[in-house]
N, C-alpha and C positions, 0 to 999 in steps of 0.2 A: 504494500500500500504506500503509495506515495502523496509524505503529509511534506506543506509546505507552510509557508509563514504567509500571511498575507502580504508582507511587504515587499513580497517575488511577483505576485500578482498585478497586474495594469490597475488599475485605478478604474478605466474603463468599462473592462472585464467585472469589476464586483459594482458599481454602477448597475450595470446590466443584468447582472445576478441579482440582485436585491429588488429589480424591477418587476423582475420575471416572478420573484418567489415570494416579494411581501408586497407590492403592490409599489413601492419606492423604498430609495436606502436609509429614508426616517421610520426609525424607531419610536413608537409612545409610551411607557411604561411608568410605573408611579415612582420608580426611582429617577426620572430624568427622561428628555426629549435626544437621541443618540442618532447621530449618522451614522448607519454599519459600514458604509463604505471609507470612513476615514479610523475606524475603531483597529484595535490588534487584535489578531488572530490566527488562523489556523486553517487552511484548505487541504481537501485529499482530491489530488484528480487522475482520471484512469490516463489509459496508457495513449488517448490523443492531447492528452495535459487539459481535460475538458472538465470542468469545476463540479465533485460527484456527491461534495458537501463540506462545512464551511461553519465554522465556529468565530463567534467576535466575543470580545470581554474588554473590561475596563479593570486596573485596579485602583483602590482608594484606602490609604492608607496599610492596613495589614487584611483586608479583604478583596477576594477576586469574584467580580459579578458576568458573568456569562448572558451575554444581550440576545445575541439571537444563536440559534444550531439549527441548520439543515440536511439531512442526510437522503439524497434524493433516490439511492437504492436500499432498500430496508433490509435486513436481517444478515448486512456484509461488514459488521461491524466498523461499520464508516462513523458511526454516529461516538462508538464506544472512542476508537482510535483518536475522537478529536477531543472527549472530554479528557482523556488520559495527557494530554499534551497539555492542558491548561491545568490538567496538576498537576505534572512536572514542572510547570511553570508556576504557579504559586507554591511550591513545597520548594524552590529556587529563589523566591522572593518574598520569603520569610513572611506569605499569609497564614492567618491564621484559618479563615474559613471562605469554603467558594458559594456562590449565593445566584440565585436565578428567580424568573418569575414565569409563570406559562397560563394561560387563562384557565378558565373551570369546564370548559367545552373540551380541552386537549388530554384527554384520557390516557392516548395511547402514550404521549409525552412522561404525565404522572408514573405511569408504569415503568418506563423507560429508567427515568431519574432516582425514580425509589430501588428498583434494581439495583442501579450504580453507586449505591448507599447516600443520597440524598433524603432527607427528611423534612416533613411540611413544617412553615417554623410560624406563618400566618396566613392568613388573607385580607385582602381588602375586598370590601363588597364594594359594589358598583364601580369601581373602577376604570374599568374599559368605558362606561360612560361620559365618564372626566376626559380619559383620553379620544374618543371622538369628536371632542371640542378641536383638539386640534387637528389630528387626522378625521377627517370623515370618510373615508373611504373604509374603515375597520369594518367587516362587516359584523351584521347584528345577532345573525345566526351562523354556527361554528361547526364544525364536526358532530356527524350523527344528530342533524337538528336542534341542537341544544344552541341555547340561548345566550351568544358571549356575555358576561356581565360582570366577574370576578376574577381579580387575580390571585393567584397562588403563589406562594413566596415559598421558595426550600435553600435547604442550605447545606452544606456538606464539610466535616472539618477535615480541614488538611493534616496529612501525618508526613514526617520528615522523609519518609521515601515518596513520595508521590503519588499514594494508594488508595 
């Protein structure tokens, strides 16, 4: 699997990416308004170097928060390969915990995340509301007809090996 930095990446290229997969490279989330395209990260691309999924995170202070993860073929451990690289990279910059948020419609995410020993630490209700203020294109209805409305906060502590 070939994981790379985003900073190997066109500018262009994750532009284009973020267009295609979230609608533009703005981010709405109740920790902050993020451009993924200017954010540090993480890409695996197959063997025409074609982008097969793609992790962005910010750090603040002694925490690592992961903004958005795509992994656009399922069960080829793309998704696992790219959180494993942002702990190595916060267990390298002395975080103490890595932190994400994913709405209340994204089930299969929840599953995902709690696997990888992520644990729910809150929510916010209505949130995604808030954030339609400023994106409005977020749509209203999410995965398996559910109703986007809340966000889900987990968070995972880093161990000195990266695990």
């Amino acid at each position: 699997m070939n994981v790379v930095s985003l900073k190997e990446i066109r500018k262009e290229n994750l532009i284009a990416f973020f267009h295609e997969h979230w609608g533009s490279p703005e981010m709405v989330i109740s920790s902050g308004i993020y451009d993924c395209a200017t954010l540090d990260g993480f890409a695996v691309l197959n063997e025409n170097t074609v982008i097969t999924g793609l992790i962005t995170y910010i750090r603040k202070d002694r925490e690592c928060e992961i903004i958005s993860l795509d992994s656009l073929e399922e069960k080829k451990g793309i998704g696992t390969a790219l959180i494993k690289e942002v702990e190595k990279l916060a267990a390298r910059s002395d975080c103490r915990r890595i932190t994400l948020i994913t709405t209340n419609d994204n089930l299969a995410a929840l599953k995902f995340y709690q696997k990888r020993g992520f644990v729910m630490t809150a929510i916010h209700r209505n949130a995604v509301e808030k954030a339609r203020e400023i994106k409005p294109e977020i749509p209203l209805i999410g995965n398996d007809g559910i109703p986007i409305r809340d966000e889900i906060e987990l968070e995972k502590v880093v161990t000195g090996d990266g695990k």
